[in-house]
Predicted model as a PDB file, atoms N, CA, C, CB and O in Angstrom, pLDDT in the B-factor column:
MODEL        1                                                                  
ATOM      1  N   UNK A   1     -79.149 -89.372  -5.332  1.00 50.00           N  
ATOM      2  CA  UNK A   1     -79.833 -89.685  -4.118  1.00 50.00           C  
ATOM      3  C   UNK A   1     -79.041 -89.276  -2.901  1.00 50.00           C  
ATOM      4  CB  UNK A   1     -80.138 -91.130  -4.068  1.00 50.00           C  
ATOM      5  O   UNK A   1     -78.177 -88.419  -3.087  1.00 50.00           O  
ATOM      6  N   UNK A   2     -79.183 -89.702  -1.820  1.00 60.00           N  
ATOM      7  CA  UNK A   2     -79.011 -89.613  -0.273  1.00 60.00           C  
ATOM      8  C   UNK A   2     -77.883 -90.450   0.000  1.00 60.00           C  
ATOM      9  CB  UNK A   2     -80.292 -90.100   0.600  1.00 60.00           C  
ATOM     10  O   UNK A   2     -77.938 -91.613  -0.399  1.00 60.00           O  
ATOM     11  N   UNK A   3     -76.766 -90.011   0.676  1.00 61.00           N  
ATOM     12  CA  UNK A   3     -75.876 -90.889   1.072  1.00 61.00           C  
ATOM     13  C   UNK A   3     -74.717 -91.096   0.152  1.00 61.00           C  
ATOM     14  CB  UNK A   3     -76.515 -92.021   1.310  1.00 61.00           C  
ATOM     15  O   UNK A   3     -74.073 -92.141   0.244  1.00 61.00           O  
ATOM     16  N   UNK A   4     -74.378 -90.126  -0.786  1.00 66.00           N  
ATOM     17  CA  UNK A   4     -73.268 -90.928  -1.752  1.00 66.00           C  
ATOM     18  C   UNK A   4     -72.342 -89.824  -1.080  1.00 66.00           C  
ATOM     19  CB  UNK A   4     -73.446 -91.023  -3.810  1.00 66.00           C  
ATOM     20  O   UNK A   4     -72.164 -88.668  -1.464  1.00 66.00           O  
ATOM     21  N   UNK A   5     -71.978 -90.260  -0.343  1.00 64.00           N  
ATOM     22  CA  UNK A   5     -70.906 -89.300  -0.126  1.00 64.00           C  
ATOM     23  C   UNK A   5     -70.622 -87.477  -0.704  1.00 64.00           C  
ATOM     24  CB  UNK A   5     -69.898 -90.137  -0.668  1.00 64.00           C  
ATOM     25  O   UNK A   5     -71.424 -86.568  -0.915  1.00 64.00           O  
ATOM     26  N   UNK A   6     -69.439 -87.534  -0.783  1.00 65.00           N  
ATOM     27  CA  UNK A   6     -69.233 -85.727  -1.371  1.00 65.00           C  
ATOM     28  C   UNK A   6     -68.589 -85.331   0.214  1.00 65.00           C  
ATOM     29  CB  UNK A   6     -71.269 -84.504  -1.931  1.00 65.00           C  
ATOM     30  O   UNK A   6     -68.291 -85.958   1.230  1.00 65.00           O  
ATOM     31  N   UNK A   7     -68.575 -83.879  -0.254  1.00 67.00           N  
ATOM     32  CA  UNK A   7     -67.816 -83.227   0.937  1.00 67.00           C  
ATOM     33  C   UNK A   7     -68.529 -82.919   2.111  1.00 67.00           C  
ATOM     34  CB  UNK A   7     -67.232 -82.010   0.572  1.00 67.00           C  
ATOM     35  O   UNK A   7     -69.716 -82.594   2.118  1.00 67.00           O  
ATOM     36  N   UNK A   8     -67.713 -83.035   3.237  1.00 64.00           N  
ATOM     37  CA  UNK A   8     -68.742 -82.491   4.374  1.00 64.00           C  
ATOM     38  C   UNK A   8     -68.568 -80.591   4.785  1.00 64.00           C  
ATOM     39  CB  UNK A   8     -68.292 -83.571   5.992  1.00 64.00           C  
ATOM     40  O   UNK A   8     -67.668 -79.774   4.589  1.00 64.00           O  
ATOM     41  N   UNK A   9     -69.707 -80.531   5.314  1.00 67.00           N  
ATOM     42  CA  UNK A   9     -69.468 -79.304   5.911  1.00 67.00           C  
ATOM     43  C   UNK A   9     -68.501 -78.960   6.731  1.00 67.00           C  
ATOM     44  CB  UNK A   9     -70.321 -79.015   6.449  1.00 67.00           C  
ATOM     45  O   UNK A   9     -67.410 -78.438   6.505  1.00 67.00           O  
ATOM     46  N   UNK A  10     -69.178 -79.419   8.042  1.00 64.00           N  
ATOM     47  CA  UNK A  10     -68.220 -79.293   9.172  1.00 64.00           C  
ATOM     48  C   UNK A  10     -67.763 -80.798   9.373  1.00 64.00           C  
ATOM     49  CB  UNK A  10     -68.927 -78.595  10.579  1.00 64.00           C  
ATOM     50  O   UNK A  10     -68.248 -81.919   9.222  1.00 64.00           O  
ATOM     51  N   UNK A  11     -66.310 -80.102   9.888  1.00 64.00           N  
ATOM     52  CA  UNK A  11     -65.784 -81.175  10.346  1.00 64.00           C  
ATOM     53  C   UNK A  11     -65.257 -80.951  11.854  1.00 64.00           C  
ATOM     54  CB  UNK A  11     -64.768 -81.584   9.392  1.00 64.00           C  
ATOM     55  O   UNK A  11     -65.239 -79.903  12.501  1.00 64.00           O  
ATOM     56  N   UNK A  12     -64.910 -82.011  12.156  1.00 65.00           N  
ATOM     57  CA  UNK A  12     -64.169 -82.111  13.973  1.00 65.00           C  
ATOM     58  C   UNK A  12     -62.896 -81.763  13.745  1.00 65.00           C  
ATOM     59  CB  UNK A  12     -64.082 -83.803  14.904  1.00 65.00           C  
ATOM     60  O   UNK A  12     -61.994 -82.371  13.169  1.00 65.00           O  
ATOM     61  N   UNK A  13     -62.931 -80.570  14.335  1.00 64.00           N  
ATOM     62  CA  UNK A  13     -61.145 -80.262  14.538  1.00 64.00           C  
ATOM     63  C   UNK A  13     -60.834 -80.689  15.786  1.00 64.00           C  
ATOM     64  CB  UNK A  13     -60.572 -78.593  14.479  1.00 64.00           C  
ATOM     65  O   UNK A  13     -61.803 -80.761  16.542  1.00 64.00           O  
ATOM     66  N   UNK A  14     -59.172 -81.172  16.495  1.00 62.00           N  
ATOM     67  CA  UNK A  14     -58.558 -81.237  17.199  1.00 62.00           C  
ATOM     68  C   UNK A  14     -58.349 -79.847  18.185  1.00 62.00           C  
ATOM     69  CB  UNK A  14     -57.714 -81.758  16.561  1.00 62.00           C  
ATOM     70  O   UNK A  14     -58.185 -78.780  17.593  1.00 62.00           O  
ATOM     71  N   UNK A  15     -58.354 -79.854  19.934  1.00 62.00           N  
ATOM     72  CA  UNK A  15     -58.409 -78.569  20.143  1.00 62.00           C  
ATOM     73  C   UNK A  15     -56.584 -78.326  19.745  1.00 62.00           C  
ATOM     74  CB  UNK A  15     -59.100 -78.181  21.852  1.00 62.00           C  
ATOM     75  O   UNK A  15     -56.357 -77.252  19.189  1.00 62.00           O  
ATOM     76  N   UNK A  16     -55.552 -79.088  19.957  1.00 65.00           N  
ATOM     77  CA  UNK A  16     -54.112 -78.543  19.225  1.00 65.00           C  
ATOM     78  C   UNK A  16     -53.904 -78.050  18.187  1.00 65.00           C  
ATOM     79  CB  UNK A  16     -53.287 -79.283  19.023  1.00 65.00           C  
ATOM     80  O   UNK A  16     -52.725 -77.925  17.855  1.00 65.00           O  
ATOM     81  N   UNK A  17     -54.676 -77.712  17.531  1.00 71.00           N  
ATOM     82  CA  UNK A  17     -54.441 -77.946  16.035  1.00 71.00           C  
ATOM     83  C   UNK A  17     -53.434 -76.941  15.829  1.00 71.00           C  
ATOM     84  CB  UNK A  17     -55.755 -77.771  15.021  1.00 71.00           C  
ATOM     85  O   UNK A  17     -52.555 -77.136  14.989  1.00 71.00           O  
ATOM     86  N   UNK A  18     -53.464 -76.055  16.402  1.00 70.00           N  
ATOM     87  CA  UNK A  18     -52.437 -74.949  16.391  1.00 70.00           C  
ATOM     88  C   UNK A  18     -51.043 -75.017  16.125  1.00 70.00           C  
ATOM     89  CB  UNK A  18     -52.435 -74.434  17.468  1.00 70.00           C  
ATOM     90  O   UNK A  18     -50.267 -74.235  15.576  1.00 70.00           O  
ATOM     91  N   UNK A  19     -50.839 -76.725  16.916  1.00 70.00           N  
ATOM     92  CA  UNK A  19     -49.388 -77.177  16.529  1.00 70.00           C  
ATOM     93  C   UNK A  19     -48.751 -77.605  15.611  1.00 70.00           C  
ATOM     94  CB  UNK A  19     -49.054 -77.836  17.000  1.00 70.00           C  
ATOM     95  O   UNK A  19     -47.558 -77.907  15.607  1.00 70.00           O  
ATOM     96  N   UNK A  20     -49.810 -77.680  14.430  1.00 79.00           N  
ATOM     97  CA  UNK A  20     -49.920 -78.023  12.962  1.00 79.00           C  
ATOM     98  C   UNK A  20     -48.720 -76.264  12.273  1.00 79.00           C  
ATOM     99  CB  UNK A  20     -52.274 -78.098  12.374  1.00 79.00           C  
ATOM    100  O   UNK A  20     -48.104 -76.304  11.207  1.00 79.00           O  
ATOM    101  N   UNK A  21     -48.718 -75.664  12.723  1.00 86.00           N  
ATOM    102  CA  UNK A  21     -48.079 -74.521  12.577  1.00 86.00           C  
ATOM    103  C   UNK A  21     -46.723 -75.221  12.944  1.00 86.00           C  
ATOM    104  CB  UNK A  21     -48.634 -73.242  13.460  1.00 86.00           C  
ATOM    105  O   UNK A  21     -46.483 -75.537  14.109  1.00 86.00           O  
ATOM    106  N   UNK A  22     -45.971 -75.420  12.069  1.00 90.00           N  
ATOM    107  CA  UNK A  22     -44.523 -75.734  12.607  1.00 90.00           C  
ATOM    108  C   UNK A  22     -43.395 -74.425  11.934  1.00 90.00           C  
ATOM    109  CB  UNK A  22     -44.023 -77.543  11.967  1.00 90.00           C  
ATOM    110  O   UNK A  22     -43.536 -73.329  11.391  1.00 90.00           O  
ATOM    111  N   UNK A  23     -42.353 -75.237  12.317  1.00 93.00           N  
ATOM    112  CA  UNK A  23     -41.065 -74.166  12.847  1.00 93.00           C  
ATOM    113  C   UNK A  23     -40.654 -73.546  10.991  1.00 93.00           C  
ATOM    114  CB  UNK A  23     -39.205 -75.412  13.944  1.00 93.00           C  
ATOM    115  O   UNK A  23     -40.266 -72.398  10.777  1.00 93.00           O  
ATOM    116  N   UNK A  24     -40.816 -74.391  10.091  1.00 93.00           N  
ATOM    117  CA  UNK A  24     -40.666 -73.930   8.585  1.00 93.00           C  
ATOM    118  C   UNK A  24     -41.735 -72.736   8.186  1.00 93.00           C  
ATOM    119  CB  UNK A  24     -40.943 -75.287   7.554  1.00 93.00           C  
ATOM    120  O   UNK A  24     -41.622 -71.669   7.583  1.00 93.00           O  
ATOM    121  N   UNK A  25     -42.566 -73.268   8.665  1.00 92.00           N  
ATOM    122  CA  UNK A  25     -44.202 -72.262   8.566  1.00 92.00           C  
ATOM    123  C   UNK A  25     -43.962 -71.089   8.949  1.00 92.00           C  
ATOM    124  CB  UNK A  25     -45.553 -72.675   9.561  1.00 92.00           C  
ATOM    125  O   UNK A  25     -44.038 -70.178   8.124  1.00 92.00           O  
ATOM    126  N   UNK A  26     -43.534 -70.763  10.595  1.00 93.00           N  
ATOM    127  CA  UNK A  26     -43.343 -70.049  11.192  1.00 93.00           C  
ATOM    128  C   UNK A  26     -42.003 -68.748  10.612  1.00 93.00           C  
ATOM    129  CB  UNK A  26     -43.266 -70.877  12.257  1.00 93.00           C  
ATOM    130  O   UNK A  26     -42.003 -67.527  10.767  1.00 93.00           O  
ATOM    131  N   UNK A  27     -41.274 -69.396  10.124  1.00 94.00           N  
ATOM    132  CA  UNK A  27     -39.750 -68.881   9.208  1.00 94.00           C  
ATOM    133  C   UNK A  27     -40.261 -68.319   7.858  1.00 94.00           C  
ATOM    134  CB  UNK A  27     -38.502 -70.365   8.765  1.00 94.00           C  
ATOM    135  O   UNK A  27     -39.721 -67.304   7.418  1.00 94.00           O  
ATOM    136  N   UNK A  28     -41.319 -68.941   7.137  1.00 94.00           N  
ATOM    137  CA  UNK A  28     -41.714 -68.464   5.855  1.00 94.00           C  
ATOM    138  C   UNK A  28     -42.211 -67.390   5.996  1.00 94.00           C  
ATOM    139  CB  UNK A  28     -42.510 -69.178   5.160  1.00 94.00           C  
ATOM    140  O   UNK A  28     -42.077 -66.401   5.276  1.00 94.00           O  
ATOM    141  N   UNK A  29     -43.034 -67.557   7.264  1.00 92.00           N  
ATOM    142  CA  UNK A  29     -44.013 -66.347   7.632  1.00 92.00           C  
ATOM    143  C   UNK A  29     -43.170 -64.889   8.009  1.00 92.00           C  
ATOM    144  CB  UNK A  29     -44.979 -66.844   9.064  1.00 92.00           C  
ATOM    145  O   UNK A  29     -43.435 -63.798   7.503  1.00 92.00           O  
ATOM    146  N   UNK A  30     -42.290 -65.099   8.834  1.00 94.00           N  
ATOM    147  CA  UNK A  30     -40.894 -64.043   9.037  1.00 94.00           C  
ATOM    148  C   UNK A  30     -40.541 -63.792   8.283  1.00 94.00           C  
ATOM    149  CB  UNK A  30     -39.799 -64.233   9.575  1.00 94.00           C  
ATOM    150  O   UNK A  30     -40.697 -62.581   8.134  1.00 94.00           O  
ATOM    151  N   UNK A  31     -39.834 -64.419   7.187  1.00 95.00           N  
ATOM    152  CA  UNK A  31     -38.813 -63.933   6.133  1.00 95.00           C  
ATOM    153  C   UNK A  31     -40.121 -63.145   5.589  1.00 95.00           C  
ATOM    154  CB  UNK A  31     -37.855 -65.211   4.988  1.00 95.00           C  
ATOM    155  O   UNK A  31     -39.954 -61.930   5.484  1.00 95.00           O  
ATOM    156  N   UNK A  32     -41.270 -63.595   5.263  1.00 96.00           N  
ATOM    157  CA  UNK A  32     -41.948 -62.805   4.182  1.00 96.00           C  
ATOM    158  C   UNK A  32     -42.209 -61.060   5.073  1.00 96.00           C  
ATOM    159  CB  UNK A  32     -43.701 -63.817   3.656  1.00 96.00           C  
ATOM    160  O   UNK A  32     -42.358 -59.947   4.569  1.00 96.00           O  
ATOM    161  N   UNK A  33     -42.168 -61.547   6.708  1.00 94.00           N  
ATOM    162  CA  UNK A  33     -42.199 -60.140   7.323  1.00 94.00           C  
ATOM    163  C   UNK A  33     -41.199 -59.294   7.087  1.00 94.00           C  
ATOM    164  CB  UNK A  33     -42.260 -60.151   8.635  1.00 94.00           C  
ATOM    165  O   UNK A  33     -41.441 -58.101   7.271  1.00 94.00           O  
ATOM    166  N   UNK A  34     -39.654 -59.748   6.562  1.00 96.00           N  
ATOM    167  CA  UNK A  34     -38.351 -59.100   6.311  1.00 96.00           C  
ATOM    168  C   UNK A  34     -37.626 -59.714   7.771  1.00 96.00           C  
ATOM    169  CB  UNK A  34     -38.465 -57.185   6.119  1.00 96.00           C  
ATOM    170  O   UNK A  34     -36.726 -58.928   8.069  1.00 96.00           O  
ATOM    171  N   UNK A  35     -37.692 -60.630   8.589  1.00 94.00           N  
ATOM    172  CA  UNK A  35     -36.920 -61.010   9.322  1.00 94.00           C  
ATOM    173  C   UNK A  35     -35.815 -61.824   9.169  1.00 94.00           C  
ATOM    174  CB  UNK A  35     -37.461 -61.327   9.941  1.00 94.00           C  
ATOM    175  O   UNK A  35     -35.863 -62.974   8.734  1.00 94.00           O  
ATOM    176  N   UNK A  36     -34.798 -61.228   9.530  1.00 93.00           N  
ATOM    177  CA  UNK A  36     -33.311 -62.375   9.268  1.00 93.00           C  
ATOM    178  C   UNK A  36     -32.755 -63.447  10.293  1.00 93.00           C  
ATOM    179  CB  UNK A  36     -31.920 -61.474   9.122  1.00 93.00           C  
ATOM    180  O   UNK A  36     -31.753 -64.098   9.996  1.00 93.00           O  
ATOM    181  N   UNK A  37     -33.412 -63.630  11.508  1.00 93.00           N  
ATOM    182  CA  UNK A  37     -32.883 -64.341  12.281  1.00 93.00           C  
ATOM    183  C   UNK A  37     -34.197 -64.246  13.512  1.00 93.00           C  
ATOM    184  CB  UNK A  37     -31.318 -63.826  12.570  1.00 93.00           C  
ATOM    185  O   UNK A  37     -34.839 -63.378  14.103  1.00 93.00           O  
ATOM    186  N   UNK A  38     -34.105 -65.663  13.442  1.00 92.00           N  
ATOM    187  CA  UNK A  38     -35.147 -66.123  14.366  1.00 92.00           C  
ATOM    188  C   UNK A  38     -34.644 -66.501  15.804  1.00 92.00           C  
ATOM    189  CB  UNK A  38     -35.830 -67.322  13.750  1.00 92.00           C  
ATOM    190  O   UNK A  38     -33.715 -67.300  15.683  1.00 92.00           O  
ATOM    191  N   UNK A  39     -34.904 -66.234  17.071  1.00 93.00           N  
ATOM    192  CA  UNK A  39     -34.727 -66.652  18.476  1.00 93.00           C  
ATOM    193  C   UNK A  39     -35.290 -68.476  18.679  1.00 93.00           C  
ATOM    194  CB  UNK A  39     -35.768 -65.421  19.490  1.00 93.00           C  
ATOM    195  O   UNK A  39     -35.915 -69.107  17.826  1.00 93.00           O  
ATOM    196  N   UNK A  40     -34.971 -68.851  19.656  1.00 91.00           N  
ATOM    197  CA  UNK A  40     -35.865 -70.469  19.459  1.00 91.00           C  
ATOM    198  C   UNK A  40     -36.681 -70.145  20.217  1.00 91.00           C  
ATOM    199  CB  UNK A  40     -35.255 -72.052  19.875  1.00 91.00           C  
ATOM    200  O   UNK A  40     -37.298 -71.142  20.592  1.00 91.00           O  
ATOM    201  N   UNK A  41     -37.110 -69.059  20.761  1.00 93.00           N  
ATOM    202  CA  UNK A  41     -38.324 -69.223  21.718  1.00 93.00           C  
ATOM    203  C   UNK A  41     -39.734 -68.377  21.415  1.00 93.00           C  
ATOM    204  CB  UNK A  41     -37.809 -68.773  23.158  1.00 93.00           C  
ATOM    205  O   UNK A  41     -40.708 -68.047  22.092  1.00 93.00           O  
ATOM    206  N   UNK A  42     -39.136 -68.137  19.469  1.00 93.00           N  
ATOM    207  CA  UNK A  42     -40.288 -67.324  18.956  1.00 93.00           C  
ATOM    208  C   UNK A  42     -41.599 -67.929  18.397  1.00 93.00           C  
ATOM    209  CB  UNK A  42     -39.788 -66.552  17.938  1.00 93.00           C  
ATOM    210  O   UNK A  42     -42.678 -67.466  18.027  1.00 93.00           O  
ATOM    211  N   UNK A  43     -40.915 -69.453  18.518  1.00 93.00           N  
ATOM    212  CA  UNK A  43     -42.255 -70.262  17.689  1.00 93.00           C  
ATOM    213  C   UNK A  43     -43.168 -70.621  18.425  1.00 93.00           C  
ATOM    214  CB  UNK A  43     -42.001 -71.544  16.970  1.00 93.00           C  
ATOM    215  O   UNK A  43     -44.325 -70.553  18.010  1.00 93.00           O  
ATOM    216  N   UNK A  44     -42.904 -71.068  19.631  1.00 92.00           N  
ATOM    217  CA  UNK A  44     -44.035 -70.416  20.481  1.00 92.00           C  
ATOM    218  C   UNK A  44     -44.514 -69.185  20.883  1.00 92.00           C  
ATOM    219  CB  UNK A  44     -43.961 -70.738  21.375  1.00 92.00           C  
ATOM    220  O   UNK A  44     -45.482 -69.284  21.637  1.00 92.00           O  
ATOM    221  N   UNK A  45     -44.280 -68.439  20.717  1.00 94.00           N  
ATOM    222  CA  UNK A  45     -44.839 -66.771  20.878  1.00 94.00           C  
ATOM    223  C   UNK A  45     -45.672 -66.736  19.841  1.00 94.00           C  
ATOM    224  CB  UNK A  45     -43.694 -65.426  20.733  1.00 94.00           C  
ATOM    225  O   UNK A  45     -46.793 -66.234  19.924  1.00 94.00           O  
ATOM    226  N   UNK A  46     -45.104 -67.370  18.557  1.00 92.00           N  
ATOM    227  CA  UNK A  46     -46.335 -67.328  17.742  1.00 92.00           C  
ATOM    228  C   UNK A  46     -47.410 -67.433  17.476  1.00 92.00           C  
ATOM    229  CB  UNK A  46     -46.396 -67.568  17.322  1.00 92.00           C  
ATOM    230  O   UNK A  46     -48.409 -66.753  17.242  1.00 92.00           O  
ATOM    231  N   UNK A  47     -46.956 -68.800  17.566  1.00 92.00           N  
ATOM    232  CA  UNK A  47     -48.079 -69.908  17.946  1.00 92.00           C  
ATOM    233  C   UNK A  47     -49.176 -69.347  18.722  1.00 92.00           C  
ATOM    234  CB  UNK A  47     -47.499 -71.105  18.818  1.00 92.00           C  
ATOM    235  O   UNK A  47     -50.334 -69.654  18.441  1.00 92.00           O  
ATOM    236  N   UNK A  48     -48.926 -68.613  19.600  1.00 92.00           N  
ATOM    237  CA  UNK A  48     -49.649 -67.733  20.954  1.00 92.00           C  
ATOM    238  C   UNK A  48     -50.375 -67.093  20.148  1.00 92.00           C  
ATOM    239  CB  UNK A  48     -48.748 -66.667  22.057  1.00 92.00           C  
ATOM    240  O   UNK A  48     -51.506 -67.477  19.851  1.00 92.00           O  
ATOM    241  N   UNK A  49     -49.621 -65.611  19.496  1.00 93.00           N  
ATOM    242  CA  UNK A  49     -50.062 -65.032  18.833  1.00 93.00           C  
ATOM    243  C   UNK A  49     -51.615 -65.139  18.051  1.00 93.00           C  
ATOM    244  CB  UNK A  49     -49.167 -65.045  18.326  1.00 93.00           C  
ATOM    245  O   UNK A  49     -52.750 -64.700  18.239  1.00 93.00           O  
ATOM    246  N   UNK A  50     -50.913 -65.997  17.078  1.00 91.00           N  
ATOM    247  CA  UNK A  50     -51.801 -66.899  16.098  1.00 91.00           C  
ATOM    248  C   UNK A  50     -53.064 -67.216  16.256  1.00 91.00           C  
ATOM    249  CB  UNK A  50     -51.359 -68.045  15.956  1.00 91.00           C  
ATOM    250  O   UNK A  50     -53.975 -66.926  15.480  1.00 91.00           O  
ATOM    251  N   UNK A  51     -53.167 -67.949  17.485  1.00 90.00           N  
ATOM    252  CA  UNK A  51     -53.984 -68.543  18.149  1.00 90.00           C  
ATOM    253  C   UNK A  51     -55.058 -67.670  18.759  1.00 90.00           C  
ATOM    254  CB  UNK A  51     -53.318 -69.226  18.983  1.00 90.00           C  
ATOM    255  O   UNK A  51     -56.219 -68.050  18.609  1.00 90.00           O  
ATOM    256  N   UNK A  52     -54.802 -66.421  19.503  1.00 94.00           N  
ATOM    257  CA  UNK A  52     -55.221 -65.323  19.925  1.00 94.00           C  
ATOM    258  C   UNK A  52     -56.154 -64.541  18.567  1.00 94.00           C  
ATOM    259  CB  UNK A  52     -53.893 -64.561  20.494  1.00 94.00           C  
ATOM    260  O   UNK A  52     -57.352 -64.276  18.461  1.00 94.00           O  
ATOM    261  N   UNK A  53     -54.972 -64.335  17.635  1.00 94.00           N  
ATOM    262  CA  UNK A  53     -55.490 -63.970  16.568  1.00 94.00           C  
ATOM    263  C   UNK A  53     -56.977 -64.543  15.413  1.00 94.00           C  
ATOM    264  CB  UNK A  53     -54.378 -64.029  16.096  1.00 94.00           C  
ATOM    265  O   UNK A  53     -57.721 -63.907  14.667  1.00 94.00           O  
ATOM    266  N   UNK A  54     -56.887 -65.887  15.735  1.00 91.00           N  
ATOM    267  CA  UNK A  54     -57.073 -66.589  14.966  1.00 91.00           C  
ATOM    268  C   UNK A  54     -59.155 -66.915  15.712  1.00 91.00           C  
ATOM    269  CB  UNK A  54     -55.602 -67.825  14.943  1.00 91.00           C  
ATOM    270  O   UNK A  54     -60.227 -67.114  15.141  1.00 91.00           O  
ATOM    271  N   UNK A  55     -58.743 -66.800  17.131  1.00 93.00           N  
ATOM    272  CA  UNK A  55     -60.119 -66.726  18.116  1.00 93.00           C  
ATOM    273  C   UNK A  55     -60.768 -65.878  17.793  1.00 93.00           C  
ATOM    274  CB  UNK A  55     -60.050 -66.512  19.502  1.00 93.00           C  
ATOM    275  O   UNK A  55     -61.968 -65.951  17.525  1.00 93.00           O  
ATOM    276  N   UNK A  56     -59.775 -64.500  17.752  1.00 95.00           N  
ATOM    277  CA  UNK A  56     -60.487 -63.060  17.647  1.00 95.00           C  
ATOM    278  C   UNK A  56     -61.590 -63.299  16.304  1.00 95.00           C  
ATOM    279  CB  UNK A  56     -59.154 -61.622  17.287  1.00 95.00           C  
ATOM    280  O   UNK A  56     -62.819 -63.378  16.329  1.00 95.00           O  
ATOM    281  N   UNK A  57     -60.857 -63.361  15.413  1.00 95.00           N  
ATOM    282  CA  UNK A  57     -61.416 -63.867  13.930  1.00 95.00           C  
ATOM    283  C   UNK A  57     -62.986 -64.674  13.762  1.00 95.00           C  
ATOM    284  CB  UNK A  57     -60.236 -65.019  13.378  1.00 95.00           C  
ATOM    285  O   UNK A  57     -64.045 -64.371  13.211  1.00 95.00           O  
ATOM    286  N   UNK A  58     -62.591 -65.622  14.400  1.00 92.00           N  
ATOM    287  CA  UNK A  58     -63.840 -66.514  14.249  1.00 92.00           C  
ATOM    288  C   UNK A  58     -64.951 -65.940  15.107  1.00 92.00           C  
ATOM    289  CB  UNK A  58     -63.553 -68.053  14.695  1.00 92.00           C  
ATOM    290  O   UNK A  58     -66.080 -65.837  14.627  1.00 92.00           O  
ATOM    291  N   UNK A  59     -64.663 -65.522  16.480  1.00 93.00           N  
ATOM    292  CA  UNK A  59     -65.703 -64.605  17.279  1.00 93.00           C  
ATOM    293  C   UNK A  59     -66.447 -63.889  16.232  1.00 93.00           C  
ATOM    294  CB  UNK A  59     -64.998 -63.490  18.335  1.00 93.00           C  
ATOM    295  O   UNK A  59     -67.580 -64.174  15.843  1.00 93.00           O  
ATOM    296  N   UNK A  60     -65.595 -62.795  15.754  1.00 93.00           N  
ATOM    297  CA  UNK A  60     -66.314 -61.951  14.663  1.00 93.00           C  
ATOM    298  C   UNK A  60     -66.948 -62.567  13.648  1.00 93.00           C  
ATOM    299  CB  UNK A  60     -65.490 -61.116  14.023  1.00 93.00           C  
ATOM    300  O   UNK A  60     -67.824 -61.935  13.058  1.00 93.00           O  
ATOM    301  N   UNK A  61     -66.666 -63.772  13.289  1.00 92.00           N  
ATOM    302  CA  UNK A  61     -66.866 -64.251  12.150  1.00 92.00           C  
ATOM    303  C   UNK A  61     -68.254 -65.391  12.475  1.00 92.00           C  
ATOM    304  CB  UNK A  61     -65.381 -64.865  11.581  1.00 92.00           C  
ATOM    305  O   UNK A  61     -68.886 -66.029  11.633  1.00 92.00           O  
ATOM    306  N   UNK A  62     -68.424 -65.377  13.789  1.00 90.00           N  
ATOM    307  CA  UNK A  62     -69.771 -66.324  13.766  1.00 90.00           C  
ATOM    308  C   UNK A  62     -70.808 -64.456  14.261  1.00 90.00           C  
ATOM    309  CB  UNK A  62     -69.727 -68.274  15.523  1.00 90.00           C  
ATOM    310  O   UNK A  62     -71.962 -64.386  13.839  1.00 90.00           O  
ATOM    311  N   UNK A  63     -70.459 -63.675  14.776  1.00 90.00           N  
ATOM    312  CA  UNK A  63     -71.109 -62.862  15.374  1.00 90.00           C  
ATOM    313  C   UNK A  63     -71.703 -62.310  13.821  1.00 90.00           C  
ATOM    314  CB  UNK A  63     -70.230 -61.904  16.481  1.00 90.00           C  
ATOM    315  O   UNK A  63     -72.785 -61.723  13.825  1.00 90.00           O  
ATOM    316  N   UNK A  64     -71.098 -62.476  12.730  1.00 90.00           N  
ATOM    317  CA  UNK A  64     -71.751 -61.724  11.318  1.00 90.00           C  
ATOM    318  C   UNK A  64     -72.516 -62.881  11.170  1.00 90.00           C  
ATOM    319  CB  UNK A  64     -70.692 -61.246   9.820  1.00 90.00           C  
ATOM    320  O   UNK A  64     -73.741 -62.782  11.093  1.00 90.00           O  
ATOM    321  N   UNK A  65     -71.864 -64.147  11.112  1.00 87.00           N  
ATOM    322  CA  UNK A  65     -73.107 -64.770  10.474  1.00 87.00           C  
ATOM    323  C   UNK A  65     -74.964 -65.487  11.270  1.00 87.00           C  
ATOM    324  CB  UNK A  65     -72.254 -66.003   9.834  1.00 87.00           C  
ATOM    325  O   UNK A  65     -76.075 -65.900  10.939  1.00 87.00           O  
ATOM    326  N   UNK A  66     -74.064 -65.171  12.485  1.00 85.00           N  
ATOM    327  CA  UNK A  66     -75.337 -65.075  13.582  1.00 85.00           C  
ATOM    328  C   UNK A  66     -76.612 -63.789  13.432  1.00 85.00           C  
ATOM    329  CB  UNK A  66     -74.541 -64.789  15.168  1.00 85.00           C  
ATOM    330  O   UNK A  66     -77.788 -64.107  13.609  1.00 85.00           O  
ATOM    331  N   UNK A  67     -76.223 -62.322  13.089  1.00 82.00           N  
ATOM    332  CA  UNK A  67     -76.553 -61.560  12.762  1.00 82.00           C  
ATOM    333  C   UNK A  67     -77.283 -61.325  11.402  1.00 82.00           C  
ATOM    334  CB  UNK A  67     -75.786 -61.133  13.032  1.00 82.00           C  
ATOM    335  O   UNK A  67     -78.295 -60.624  11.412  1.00 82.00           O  
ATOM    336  N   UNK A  68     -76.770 -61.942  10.068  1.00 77.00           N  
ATOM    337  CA  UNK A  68     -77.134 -62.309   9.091  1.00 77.00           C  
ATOM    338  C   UNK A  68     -78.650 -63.174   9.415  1.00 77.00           C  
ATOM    339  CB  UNK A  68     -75.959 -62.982   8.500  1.00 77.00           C  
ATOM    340  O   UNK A  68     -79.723 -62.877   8.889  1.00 77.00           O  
ATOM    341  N   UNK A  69     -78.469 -64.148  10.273  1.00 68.00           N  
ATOM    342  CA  UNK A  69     -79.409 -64.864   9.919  1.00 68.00           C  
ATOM    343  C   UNK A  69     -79.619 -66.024   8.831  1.00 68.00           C  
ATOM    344  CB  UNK A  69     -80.043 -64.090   9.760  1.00 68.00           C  
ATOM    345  O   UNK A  69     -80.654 -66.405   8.284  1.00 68.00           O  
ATOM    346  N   UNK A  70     -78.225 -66.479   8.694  1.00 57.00           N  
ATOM    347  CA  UNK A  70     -77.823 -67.714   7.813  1.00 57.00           C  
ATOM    348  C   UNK A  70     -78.168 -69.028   8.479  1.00 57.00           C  
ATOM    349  CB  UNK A  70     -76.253 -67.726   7.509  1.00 57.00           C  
ATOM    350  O   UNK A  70     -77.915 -70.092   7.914  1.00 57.00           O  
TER     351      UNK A  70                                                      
ENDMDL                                                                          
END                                                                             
């Protein structure tokens, strides 16, 4: 029936959420680029990055499924 719970679709994200990206995250992500030494003022650049990146993405990514007709 109606109402037993299960997973939801959407959910409410936080607009920070970005900061969920921390400084270990950020280092895993480097080393796997081949980087040996990190600056302290790169984890925010990232973060920037990321974030930029991450807009671009979803733009495109509602513009297909807007187009689709889903």
């Amino acid at each position: 029936g109606l109402g037993q719970g299960g997973t939801q679709r959407h959910r409410q994200i936080s607009c920070h959420s970005i900061t969920v990206i921390n400084r270990p995250t950020i280092r895993r992500l480097a080393c796997r680029g081949g980087v040996k030494r990190n600056s302290g003022r790169i984890y925010e650049e990232t973060r920037g990055a990321l974030k930029i990146f991450m807009d671009d993405v979803l733009r495109d990514t509602v513009a297909y499924t807007e187009n689709e007709d889903r």
